[in-house]
C-alpha positions in Angstrom: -64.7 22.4 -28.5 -62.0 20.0 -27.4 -64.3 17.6 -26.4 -65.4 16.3 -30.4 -62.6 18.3 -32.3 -59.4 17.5 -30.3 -57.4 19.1 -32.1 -57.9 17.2 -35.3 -56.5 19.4 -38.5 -55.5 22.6 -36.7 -58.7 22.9 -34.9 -59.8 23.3 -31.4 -62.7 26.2 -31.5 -66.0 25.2 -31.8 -68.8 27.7 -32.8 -73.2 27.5 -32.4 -75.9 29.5 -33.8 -79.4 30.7 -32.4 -81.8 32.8 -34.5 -84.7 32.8 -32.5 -82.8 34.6 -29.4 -81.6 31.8 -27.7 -84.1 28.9 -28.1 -82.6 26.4 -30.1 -78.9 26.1 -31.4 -77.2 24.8 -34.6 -73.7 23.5 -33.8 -72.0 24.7 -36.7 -68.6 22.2 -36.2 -64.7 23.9 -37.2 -63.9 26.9 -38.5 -62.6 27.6 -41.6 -58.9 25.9 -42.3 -56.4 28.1 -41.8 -52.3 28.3 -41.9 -52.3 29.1 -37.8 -55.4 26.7 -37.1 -57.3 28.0 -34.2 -56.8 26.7 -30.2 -59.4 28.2 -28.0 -60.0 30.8 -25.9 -62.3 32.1 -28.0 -64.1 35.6 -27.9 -67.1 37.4 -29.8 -67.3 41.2 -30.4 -70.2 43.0 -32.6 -70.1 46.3 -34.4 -73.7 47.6 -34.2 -72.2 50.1 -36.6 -71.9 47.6 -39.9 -73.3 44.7 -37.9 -69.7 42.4 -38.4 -68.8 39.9 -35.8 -65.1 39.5 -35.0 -64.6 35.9 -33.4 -60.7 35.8 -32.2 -59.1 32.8 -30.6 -55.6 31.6 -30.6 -53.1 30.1 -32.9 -53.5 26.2 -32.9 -50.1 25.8 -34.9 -48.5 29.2 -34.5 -48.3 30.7 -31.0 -47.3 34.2 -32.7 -50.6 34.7 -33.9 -54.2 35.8 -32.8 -56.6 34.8 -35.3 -59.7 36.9 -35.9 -62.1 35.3 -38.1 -65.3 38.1 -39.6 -68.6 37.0 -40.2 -70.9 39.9 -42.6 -74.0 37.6 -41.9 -75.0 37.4 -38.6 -72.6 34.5 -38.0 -73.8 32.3 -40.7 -70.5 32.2 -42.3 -67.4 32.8 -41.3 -64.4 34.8 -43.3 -60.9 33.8 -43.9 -59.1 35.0 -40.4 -56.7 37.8 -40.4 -54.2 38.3 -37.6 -54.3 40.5 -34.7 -51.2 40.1 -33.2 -49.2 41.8 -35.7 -45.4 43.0 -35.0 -44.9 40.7 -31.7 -42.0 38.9 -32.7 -41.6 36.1 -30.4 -44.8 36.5 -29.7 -46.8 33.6 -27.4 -50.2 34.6 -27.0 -52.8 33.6 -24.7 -56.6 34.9 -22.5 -57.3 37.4 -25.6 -60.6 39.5 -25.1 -62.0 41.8 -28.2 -64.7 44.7 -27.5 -66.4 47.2 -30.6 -67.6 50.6 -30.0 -70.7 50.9 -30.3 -71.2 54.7 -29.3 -72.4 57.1 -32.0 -69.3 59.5 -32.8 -65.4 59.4 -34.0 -65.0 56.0 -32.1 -67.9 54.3 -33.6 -67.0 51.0 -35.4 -63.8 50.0 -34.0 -62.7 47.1 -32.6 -60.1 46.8 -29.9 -58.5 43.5 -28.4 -56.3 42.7 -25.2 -54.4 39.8 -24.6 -51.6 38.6 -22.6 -48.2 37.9 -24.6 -46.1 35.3 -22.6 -43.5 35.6 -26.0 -39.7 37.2 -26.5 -41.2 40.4 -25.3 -44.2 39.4 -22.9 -46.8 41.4 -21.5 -50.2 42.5 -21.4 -50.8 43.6 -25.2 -53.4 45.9 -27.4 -54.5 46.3 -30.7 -57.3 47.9 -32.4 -58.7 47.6 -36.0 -60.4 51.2 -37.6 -61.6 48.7 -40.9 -64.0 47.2 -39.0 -61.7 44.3 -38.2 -59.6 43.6 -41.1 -56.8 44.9 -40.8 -55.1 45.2 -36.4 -52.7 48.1 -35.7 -49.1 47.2 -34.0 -48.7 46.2 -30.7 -49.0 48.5 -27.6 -47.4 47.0 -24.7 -49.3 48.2 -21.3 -47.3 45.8 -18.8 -44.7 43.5 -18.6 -46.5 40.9 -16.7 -50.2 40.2 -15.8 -53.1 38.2 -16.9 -56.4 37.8 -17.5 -57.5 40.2 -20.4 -60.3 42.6 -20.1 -61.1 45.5 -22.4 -64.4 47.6 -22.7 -65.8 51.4 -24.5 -67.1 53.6 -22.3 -70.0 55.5 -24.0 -67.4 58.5 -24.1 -65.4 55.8 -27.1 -63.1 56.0 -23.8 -60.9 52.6 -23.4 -60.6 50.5 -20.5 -58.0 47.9 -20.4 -58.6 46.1 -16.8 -56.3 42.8 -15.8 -54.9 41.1 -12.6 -51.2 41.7 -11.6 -49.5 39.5 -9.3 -46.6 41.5 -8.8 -45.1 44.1 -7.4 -48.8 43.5 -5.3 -51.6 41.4 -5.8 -54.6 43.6 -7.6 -57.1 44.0 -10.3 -55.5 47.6 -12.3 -57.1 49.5 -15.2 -55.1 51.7 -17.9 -58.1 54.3 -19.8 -57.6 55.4 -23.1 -59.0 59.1 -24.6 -57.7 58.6 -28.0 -59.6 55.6 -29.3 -56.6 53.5 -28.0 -53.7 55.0 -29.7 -52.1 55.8 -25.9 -53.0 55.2 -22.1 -53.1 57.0 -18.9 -50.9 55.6 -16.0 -52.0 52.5 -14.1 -54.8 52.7 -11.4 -55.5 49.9 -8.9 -59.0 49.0 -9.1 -58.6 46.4 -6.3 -56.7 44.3 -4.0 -56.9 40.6 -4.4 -56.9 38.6 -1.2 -56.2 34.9 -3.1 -52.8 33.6 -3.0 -52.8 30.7 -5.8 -51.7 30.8 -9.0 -53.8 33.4 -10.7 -55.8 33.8 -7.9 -56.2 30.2 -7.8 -59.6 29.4 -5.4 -58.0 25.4 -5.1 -61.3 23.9 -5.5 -59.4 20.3 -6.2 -60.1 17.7 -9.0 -58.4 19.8 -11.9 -60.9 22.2 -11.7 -59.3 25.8 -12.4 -59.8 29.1 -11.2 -58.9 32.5 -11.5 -59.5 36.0 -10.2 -59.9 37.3 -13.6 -62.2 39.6 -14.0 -64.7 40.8 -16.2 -65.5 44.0 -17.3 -68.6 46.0 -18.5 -69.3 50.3 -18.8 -72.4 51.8 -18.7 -74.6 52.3 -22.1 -75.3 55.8 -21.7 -73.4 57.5 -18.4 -69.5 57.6 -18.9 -68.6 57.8 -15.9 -69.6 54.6 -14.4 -68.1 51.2 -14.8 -68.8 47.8 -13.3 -66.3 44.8 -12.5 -67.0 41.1 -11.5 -64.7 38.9 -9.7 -63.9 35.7 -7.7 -61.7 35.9 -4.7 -60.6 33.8 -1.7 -61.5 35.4 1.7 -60.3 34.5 4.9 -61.9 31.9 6.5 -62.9 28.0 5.1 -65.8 29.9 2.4 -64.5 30.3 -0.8 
């Protein structure tokens, strides 16, 4: 919300409300004041499990940090944030993305998150939460380098952590977890990106950024299938 908050005390995430699915909106201003402040690129996650939203975003004052603010009530009110970028010393966060499991089973309830850590040890980095958000484990390093965080549950409580790489080869990859995130199977190139800019970069001019990052969803009820969404850059004058 940089437009009215601006950064004024620690704040830069701005947060609305609907309870009539999507009609009207209450803008309900800053967050609750914290030590780390909170600096944008904020994401939602729901557990249909206790009904708790997670709303993460980054660290206004304190780059180390990934606070993830719970609301019990349907996002009336918001909870004193706890961190989820715990033992990442160093640590400079940035693009984090959160996902629940919402699958009946062992993987039900728990909240994962995905972000990229451009600290001391940088990377693209995961943590999970089995309290239903309250407390994150340690960090699991999946990369060295990347961007552009994407995590999703299958309806299997498998994992996906998808992201785009710009080195050794330009591509969109995916690690899957089996364990509810506690380790991940080798890399896989989902795709390869044809853009050349910075992230993918579609140079549309005027300050206006772009990115090939993706986003991605999995099927509610058939584990096997999975579904990405893109921009890229072509050949040719279309971009």
């Amino acid at each position: 919300d940089s437009g009215s908050i601006n950064g004024a005390n620690n704040h830069f995430t701005g947060t609305s409300r609907s309870t009539d699915s999507g009609g009207s909106w209450t803008d309900q201003g800053t967050l609750l004041n914290s030590a780390n402040g909170d600096a944008g690129d904020p994401v939602f996650a729901r557990s249909a499990a206790t009904g708790t939203v997670i709303l993460a975003t980054l660290g206004f004052s304190n780059a180390n940090s990934l606070p993830i603010f719970r609301s019990t009530d349907n996002g009336a009110t918001w909870l004193a944030p706890g961190n989820g970028a715990v033992a990442t010393p160093g640590g400079n966060h940035d693009k984090e993305w959160g996902a629940a499991d919402n699958f009946g089973g062992a993987g039900n309830g728990k909240f994962y998150m995905f972000w990229r850590d451009f600290g001391t040890t940088p990377g693209m980095s995961f943590t999970r939460s089995l309290d239903d958000g309250i407390t994150w484990s340690d960090r699991l390093l999946l990369a060295t380098g990347g961007q552009g965080a994407q995590v999703a549950v299958g309806a299997d409580h498998a994992v996906y952590c998808m992201w785009f790489q710009s080195t050794p080869t330009r591509n969109l990859v995916v690690r899957k977890s089996t364990d509810l995130g506690v380790s991940f199977a080798p890399l896989v190139n989902a795709t390869t990106i044809l853009s050349t800019g910075s992230n993918g970069d579609l140079a549309l001019g005027g300050g206006f950024r772009t990115s090939v990052f993706p986003q991605l969803i999995a099927h509610p009820t058939d584990a096997t299938q999975l579904y990405a969404v893109w921009p890229d850059n072509p050949a040719g004058a279309d971009k």
